[in-house]
Backbone as CSV, one residue per row, in Angstrom:
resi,resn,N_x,N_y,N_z,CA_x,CA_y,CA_z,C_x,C_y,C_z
1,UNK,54.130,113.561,85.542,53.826,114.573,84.549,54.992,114.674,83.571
2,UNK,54.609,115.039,82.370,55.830,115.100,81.449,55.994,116.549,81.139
3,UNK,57.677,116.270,80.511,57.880,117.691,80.585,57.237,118.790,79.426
4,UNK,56.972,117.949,78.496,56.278,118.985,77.125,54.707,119.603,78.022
5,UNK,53.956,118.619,78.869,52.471,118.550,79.546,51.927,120.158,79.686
6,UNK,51.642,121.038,78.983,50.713,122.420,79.267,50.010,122.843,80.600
7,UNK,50.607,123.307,81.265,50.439,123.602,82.811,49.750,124.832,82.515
8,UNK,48.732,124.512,84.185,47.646,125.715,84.093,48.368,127.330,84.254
9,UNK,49.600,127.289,85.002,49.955,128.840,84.571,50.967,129.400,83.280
10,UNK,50.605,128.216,82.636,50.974,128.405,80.976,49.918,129.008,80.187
11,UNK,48.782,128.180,80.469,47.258,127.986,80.155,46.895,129.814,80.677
12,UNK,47.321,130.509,81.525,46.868,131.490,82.520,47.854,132.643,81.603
13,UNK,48.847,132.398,81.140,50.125,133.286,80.578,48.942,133.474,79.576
14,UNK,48.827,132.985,78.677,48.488,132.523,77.577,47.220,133.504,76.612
15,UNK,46.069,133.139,78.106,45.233,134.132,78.174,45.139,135.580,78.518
16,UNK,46.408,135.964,78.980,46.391,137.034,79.634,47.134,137.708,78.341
17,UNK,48.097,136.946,77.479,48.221,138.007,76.946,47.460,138.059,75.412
18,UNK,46.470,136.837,75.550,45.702,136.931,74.104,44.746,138.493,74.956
19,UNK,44.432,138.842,75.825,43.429,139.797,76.341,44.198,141.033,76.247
20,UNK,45.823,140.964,75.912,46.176,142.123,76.014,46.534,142.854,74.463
21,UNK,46.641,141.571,73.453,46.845,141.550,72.397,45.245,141.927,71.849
22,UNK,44.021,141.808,72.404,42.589,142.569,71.855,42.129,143.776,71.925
23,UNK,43.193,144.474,73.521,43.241,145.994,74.055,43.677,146.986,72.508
24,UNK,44.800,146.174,72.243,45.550,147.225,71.268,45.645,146.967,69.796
25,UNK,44.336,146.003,69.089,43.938,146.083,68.189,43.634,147.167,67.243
26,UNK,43.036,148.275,68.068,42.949,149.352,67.367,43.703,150.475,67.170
27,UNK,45.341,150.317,67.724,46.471,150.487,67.864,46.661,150.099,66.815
28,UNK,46.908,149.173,66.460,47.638,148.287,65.311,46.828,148.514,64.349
29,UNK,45.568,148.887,63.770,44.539,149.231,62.763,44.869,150.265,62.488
30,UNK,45.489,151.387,63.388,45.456,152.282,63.045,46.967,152.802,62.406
31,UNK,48.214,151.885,63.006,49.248,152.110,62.651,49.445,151.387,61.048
32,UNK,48.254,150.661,60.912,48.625,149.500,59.514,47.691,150.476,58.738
33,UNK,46.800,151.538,58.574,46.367,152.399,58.081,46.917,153.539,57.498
34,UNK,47.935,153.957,58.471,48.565,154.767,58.216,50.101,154.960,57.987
35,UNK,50.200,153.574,57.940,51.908,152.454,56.774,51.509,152.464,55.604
36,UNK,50.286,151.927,55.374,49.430,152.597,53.688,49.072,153.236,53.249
37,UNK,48.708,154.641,54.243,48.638,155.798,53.428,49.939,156.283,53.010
38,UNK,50.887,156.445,54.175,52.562,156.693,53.523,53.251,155.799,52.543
39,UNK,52.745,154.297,52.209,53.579,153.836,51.115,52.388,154.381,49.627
40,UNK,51.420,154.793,49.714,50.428,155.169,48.847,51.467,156.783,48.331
41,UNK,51.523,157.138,49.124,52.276,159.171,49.102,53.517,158.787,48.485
42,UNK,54.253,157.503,49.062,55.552,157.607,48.556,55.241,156.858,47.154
43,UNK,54.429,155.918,46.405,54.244,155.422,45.147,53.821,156.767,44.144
44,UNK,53.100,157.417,45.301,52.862,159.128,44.071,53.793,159.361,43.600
45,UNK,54.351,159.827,44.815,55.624,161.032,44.405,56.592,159.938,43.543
46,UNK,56.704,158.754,43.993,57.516,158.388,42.564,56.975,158.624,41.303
47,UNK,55.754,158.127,40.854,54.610,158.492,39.898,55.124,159.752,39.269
48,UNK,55.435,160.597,40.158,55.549,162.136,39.539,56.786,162.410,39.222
49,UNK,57.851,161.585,39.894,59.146,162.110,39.640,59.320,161.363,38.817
50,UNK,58.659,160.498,37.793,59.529,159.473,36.628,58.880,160.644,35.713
51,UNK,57.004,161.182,35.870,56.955,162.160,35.174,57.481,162.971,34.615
52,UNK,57.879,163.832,35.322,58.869,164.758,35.882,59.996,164.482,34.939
53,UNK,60.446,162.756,35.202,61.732,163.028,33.865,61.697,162.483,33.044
54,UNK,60.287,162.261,32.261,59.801,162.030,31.169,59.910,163.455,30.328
55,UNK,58.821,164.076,30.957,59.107,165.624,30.671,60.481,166.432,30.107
56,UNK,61.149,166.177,31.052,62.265,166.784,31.133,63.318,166.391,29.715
57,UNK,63.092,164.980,29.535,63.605,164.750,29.068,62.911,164.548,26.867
58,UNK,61.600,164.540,27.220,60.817,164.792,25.493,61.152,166.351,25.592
59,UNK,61.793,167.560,26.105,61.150,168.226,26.336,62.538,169.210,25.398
């Protein structure tokens, strides 16, 4: 056997953690949901604070 050769409790690792990586899919949907609503809040509030010194500054 060679040493690169894919052994069945590689083959067994492998699967076990593609099955654990499908558990917490909706973990991760939900954390990548709500990384875009907070970079969405933080593009506002910049939005408002250049406003803000637009204003400030025609003003």
């Amino acid at each position: 056997m060679h040493a690169h050769a894919v052994t069945y409790d590689a083959l067994r690792r492998s699967r076990r953690r593609a099955f654990f990586l499908t558990r917490t899919t909706q973990q991760v949907k939900s954390l990548t949901l709500l990384r875009e609503i907070l970079r969405a809040a933080v593009a506002l509030g910049g939005l408002i604070a250049w406003g803000g010194l637009a204003v400030l500054l025609a003003g």
